[in-house]
C-alpha positions as CSV (number, residue, x, y, z in Angstrom):
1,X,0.0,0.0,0.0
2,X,3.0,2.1,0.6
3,X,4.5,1.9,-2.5
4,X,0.9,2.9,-4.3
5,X,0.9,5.9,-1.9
6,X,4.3,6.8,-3.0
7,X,3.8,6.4,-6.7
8,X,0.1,8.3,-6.6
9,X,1.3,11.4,-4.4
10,X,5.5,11.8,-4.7
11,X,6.6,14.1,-2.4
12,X,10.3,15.6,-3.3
13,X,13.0,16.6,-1.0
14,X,12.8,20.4,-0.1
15,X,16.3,22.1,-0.7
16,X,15.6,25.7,0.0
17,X,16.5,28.0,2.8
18,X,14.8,25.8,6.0
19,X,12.5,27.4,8.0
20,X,9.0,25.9,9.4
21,X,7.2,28.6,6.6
22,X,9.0,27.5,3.7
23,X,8.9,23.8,4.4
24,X,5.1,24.4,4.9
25,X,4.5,26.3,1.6
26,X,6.8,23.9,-0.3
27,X,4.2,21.0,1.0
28,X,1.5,23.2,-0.1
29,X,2.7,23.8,-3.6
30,X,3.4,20.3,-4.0
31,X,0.1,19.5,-3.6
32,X,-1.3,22.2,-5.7
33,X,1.2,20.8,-8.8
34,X,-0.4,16.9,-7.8
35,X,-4.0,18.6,-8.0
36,X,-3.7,21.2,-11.0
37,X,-2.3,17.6,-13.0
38,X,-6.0,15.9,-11.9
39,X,-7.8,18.2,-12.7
40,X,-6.0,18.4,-16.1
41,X,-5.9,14.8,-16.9
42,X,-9.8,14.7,-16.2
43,X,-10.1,17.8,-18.6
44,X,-8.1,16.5,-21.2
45,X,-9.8,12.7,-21.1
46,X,-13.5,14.5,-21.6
47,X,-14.5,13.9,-18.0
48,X,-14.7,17.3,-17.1
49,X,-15.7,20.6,-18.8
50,X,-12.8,23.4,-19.7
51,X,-14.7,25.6,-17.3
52,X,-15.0,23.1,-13.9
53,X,-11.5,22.9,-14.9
54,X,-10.8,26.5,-14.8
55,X,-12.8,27.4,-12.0
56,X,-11.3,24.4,-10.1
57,X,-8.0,25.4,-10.7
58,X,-8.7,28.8,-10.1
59,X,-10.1,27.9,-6.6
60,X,-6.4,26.1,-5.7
61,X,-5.0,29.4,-7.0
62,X,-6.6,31.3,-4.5
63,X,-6.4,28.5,-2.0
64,X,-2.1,28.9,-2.5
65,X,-2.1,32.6,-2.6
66,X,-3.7,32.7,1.3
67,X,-1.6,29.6,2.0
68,X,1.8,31.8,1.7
69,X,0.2,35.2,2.6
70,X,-0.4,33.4,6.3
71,X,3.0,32.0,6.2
72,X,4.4,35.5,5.1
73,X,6.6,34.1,2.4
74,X,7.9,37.1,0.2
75,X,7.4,39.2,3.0
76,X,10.1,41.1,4.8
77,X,10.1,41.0,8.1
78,X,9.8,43.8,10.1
79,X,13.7,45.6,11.3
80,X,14.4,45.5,14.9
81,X,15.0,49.5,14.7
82,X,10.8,49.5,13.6
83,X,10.1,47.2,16.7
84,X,11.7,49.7,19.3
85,X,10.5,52.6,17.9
86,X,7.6,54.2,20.3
């Protein structure tokens, strides 16, 4: 059952700059790439329209931009001169 798993969802070593937030947005966007190639296989084999596609994939779309907005990747974080300032 393992080896199904495995085969069905890869997962690929991360091997950017660690921290808890990039690790957790790199799962994420894994994830996305595993779901934006269902929804395009169904789409391309007639078992769903062009537009349940789009709006599916759309949906994900969204679904990643809050993903790394709440993990503040891309951000800057704040200086410490801005966090002692009164």
């Amino acid at each position: 059952m393992k080896e199904r798993e495995d085969f069905l969802h890869p997962r690929n070593r991360y091997y950017g700059d660690f921290t808890p937030e990039n690790l957790a947005f790199n799962a994420n966007l894994q994830e996305f790439a595993q779901k934006i190639t269902y929804i395009c296989s169904l789409e391309t084999g007639g078992k769903i329209s062009a537009e349940k596609a789009y709006k599916d994939i759309k949906m994900l779309w969204k679904d990643l931009k809050t993903s790394k907005k709440q993990l503040g990747i891309g951000q800057t974080p704040p200086s410490t001169e801005e966090q002692n300032s009164p």
